[in-house]
C-alpha distance (Angstrom), angle and dihedral (degrees) to the residues before:
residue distance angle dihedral
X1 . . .
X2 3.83 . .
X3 3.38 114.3 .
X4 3.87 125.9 -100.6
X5 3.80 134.2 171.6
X6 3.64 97.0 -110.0
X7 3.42 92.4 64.6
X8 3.98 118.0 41.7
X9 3.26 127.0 121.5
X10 3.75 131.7 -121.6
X11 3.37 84.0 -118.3
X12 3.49 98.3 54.1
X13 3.75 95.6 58.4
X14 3.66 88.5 42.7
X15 4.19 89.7 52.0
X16 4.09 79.6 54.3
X17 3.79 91.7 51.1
X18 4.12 92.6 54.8
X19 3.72 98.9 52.3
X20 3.57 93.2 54.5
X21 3.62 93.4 36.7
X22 4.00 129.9 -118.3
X23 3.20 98.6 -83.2
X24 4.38 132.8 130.3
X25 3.67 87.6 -132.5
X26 4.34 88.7 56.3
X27 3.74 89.6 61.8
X28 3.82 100.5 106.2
X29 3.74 95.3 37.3
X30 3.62 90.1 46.8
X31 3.84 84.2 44.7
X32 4.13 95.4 47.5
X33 3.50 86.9 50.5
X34 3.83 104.0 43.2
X35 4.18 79.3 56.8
X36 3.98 92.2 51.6
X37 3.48 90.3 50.7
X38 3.64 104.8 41.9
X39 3.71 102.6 30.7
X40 4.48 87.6 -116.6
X41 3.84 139.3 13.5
X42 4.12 108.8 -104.5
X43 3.52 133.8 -165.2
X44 3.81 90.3 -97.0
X45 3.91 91.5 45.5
X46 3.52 89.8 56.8
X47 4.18 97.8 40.8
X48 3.78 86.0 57.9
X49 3.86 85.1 49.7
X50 3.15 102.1 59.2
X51 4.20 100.1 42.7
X52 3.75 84.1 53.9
X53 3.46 98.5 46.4
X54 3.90 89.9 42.1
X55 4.18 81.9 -126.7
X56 3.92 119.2 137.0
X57 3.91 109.9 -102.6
X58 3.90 83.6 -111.4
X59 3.69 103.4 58.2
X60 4.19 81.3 50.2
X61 3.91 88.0 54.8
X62 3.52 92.8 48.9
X63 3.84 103.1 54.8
X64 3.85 87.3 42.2
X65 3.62 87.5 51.5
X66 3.43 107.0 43.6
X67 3.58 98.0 52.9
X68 3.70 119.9 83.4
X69 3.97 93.7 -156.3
X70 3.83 94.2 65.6
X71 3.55 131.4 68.0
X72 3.73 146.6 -140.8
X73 3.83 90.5 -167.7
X74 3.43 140.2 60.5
X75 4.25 108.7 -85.8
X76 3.72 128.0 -174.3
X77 3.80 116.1 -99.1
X78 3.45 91.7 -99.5
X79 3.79 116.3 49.2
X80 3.12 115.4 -155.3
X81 3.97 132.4 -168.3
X82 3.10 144.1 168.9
X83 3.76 130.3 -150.3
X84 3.75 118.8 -110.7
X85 3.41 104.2 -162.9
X86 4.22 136.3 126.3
X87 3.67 95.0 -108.9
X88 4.03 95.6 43.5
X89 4.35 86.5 46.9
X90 3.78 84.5 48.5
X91 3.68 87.5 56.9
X92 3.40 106.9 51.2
X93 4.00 105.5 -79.1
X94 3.51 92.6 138.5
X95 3.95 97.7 68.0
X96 3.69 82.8 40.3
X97 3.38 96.1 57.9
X98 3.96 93.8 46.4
X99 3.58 88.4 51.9
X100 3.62 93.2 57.5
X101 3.78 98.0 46.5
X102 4.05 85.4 53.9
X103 3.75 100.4 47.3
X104 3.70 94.0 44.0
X105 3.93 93.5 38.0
X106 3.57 92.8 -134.4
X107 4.11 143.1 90.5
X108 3.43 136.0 -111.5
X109 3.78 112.7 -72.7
X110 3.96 95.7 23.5
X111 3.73 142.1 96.3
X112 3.92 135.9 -115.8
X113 3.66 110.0 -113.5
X114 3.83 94.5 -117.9
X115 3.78 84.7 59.2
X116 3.99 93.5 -123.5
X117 3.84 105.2 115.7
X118 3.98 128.3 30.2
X119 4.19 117.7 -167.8
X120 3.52 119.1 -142.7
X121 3.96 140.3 146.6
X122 3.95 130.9 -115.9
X123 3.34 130.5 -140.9
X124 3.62 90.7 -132.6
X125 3.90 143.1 -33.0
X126 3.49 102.4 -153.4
X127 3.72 91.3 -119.0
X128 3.77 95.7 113.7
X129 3.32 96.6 146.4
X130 3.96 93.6 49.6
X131 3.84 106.5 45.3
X132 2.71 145.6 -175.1
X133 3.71 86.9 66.3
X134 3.73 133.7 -170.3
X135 3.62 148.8 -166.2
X136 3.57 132.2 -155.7
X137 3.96 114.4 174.9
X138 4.29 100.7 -60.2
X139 3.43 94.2 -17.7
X140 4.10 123.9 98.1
X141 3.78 125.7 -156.7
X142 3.83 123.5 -164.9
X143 4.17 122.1 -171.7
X144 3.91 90.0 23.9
X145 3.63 109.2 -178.2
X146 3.91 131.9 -172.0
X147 3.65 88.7 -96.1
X148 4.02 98.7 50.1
X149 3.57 90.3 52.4
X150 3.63 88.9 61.9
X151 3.26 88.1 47.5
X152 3.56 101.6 49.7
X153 3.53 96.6 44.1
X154 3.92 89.4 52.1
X155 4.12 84.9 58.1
X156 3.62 97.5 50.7
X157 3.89 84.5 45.2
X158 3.68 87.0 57.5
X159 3.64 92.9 43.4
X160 3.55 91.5 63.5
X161 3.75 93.2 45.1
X162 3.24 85.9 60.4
X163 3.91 104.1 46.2
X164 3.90 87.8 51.4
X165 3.08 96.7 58.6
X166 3.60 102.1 48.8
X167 3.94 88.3 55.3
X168 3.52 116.7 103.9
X169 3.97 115.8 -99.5
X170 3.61 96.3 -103.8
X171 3.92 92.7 50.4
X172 3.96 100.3 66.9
């Protein structure tokens, strides 16, 4: 079954811990990954953290929480934002963002139904100079326009076409 962050284990999390080793300075890769895997960092995910990290729970909460990129609730499997910046508006964010909230049939802070794509704004990008600018999961866009969100949405749509079926029978 895919993943999702009402079910992992304990042991999952603590399976995450080893490969990046149990160390303070792992926390945000151990983090990022716990997120990947899980779909969002909960209160459990982050207890287990911390005892394996030897971190107080609150230190754990903090990363977690300061971060925009990670989550304490359930996103889509493809995150996507959009920055929300002067320089991105400037550019032509707005029809951007109405384009987005029409092909995925959903607003800005909410999730598709099927669970596949979440819509939220960014701070910023750091692509000031190539707004509008978008993110979807790892990947960065810069001069989005109303017609490459269609077409990047229509990839990642693909992408997960593609991952389903490669799963085993009993895993879908």
């Amino acid at each position: 079954m895919t993943p999702n962050v009402l079910d992992h284990t304990d042991s999952a999390i603590r399976a995450i811990v080893a490969r990046h080793g149990a160390r303070p300075e792992s926390l945000l890769p151990i983090l990022l990954e716990t997120q990947r895997t899980f779909r969002a960092i909960d209160e459990r995910a982050m207890e287990v953290i911390a005892v394996a990290l030897a971190l107080p729970p609150a230190r754990v909460h903090g990363v977690a929480s300061f971060h925009t990129f990670l989550d304490r609730r359930p996103r889509g499997w493809f995150a996507v934002r959009l920055c929300r910046t002067l320089s991105c508006m400037l550019a032509g964010r707005d029809a951007v963002a109405h384009r987005l909230e029409t092909d995925l049939g959903i607003r800005f802070g909410e999730t598709t139904a099927d669970g596949l794509f979440s819509l939220d704004w960014v701070s910023c990008l750091g692509l000031c100079d190539q707004g509008p600018a978008m993110m979807v999961g790892d990947r960065v866009y810069g001069q989005v326009t109303i017609e490459k969100v269609h077409e990047v949405l229509e990839e990642c749509r693909g992408e997960a076409v593609r991952t389903r079926s490669m799963q085993p029978e009993t895993d879908r």
